[in-house]
N, C-alpha and C positions, 0 to 999 in steps of 0.2 A: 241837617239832612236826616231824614226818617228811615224807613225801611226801607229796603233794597227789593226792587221790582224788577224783572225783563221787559223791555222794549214789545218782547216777542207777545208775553203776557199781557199788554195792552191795546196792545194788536186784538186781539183774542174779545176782551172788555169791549172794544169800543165797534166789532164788526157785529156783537148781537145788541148793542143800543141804537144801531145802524137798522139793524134788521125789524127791530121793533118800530121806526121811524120812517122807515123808508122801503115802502113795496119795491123800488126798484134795483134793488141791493142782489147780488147774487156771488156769491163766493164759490170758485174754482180751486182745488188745490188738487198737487201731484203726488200723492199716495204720504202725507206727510203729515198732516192733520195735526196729530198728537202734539208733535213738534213744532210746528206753524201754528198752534191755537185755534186752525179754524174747528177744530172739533165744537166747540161751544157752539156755534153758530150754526153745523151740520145738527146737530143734534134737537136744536129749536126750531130752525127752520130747513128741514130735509129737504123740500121741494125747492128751494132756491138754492140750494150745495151738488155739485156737481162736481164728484171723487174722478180726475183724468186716468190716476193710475203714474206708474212711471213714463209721462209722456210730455214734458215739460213745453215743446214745441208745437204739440197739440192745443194746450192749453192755453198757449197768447194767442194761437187763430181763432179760440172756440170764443175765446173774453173779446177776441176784436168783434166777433160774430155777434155777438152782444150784443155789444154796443152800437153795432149799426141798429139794432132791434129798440133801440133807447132804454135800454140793459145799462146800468153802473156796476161791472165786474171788479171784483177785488180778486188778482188772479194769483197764489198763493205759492211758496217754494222756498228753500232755501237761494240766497243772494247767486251762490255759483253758477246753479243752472238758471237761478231766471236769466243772467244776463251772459253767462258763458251759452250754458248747451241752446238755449232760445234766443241766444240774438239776432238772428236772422230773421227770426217771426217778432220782437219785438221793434226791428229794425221798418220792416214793411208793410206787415198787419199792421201793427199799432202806430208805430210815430209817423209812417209816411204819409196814410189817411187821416191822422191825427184823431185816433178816434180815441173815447173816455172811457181807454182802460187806466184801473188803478192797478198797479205793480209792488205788491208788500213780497219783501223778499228780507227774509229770517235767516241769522246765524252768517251773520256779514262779519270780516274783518278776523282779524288772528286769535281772538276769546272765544271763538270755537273750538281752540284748544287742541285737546287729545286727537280730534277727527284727522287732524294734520294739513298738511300744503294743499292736497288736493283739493280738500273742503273749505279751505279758508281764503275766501273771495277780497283782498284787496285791489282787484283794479274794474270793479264796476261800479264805481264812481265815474271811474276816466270815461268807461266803454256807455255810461249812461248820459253822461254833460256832453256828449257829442253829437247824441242824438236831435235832431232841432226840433223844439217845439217841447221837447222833456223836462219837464218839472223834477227835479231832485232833490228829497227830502229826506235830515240825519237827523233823526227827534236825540237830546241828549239825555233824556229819565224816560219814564213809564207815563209820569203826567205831560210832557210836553208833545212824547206819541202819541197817546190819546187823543188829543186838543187836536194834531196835526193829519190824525187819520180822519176826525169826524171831517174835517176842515178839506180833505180832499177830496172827500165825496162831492160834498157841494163846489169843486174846483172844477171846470171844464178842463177837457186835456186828459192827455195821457200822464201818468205821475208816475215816478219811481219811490220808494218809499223803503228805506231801506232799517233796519232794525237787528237785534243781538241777541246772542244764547243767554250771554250771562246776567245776573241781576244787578243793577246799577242803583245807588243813592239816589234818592230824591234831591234833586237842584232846584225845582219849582215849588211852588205853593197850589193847591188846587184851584185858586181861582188866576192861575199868571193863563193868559188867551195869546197865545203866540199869532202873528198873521205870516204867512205864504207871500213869501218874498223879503220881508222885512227883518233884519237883524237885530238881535238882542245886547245890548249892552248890559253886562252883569257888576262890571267893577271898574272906577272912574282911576287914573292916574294920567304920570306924565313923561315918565320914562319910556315906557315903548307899549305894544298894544300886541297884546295874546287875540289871534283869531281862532278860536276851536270848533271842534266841532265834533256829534255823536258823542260815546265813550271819553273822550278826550276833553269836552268839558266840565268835568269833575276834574280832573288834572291841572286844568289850567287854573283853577281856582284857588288849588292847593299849592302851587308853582306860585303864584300872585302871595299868596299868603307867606310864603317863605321867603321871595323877594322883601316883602313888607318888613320881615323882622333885619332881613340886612339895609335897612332904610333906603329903598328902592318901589316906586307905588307904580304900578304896571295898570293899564286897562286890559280888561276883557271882555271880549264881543263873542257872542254865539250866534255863527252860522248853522243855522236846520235848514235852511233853501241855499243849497251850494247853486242850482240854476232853477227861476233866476236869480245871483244872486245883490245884493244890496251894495250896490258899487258907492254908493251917498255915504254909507257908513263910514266902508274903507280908506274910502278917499278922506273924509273927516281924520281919520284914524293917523294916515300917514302923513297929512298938513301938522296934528296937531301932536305927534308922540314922534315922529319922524324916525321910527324905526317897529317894525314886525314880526313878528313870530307866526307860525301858523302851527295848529297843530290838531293831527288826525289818525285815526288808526286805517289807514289804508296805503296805499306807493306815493311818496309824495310827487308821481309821475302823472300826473292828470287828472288828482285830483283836487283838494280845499286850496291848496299852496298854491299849484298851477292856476285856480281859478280867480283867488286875492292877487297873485303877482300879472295875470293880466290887465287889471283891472289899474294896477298902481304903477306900470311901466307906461300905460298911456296917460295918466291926467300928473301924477305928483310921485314920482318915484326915489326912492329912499330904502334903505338896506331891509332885504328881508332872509330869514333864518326859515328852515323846513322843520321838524317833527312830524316824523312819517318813517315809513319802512323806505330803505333805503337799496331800492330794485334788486331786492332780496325774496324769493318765496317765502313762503310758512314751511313751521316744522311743527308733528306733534309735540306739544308740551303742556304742564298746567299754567291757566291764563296768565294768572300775576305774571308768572315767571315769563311766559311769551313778550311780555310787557314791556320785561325788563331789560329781556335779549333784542329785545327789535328799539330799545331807546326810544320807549315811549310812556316812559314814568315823570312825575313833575319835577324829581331832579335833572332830567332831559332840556325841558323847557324851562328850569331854572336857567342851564347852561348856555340854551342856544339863546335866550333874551339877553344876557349879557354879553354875546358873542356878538349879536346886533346892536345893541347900543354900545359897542366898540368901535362898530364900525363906522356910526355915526358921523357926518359931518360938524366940524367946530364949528 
């Protein structure tokens, strides 16, 4: 693992190799720029950036408005309000016409830190996967956002795309091409299978690694498209390790957990364990430490994978 990048910061990267590529790119954000990244992109291309201002509701009618004009918006905010204060304009504008806005929504999940409860967005996951026809996307490094931002441009649809303040390790290699919809398998075993996802799959790698030394070989899968998501995988997952873990920095109430345990209650069902916030708010604090308070460190996921292969059928 190399240098530590933002999510948010690739964001940033890949909406001005966008820009340069693609006339029909137009970036919207709501007075946030600096912090959202799209200042790069305002800055090279002013004619295609349109500053809303604090108007965050304004701004998914003005990117639906777009896109009926065959406009590819990227319409830009931090995670709370794109999907808290605008879900109603994401609800109707966007998903009910299903028009091709894209939804990058920055500073998602409890490593927002010091901001506190109110800034820190774990249940727009839930409020996004219910949306129908929404595409939901947790890139888990800087390269796998990247790859997944260029990749939604050319994605018909409305997408959510959701990304982090903090800077994250490199898990990828610059040439790994993740695909939209499809699951990543990162580590092969037979005891039970880590599904992570975002932030979290760093975690699960390190959790795998530590099982490893109490001679316990775990799989791990990485979900970036929670919907759709890769039910072929899962189901492999739970035929063939016959026990799951899920793990994500958001409520484990509707969202990565919710969405694998769908998935494995109907075809091949088998004990699964959550890591997630445990329908708790945020508080301010520094990340690690939030991390550590919401039990969601890899000795978390050490604990809950052996709680499920206990639970195991003989």
């Amino acid at each position: 693992m190399g240098d530590r990048i933002a999510t948010r910061d690739a964001y940033g990267n890949a909406l001005v190799k966008l820009g340069e590529t693609n006339p029909s790119i137009v970036v919207l954000d709501a007075d946030l720029s600096k912090s959202t990244k799209t200042a790069g992109f305002a800055k090279k291309f002013p004619e295609r950036f349109i500053q809303m201002g604090i108007a965050e509701a304004d701004m998914m009618a003005t990117a639906a408005g777009l896109a009926t004009c065959g406009k590819i918006p990227f319409a830009s905010t931090f995670a709370i309000f794109a999907t808290g204060r605008a879900y109603d304009q994401v609800r109707n504008t966007v998903g009910y016409p299903h028009l091709n806005v894209k939804i990058a929504a920055t500073h998602a999940g409890i490593t927002v830190g010091e901001d506190g409860g109110s800034h820190q967005s774990i249940e727009d996951i839930a409020l996004m996967r219910v949306i129908p026809g929404m595409t939901v996307l947790n890139p888990a490094d800087a390269v796998e956002a990247e790859k997944l931002i260029l990749a939604a441009a050319e994605y018909q649809g409305p997408v959510y795309i959701r990304l982090g303040r903090e800077p994250l390790s490199k898990v990828f290699t610059d040439d790994y091409q993740p695909e939209i919809g499809k699951a990543v398998r990162l580590r092969d075993g037979k005891a039970a299978t880590i599904i992570a996802t975002g932030i979290m799959v760093e975690k699960a790698l390190q959790a795998a690694d530590i099982l490893g030394q109490k001679g316990t070989t775990v799989r791990v899968v990485n979900i970036h498209t929670i919907k759709p998501i890769d039910a072929a995988e899962i189901i492999k997952a739970a035929w063939e390790t016959r026990a799951i873990v899920t793990a994500e920095e958001h409520s484990i109430i509707g969202g990565l957990g919710s969405a694998v345990s769908e998935v494995v209650v109907q075809n091949h069902p088998v004990p699964i364990e959550y890591v997630g916030v445990k329908d708790r708010f945020g508080q301010s604090g520094i990340p690690a430490k939030l991390l550590e308070e919401y039990e969601l460190s890899p000795e978390h996921i050490v604990a809950a994978v052996e709680k499920a292969i206990g639970r195991k059928n003989p």
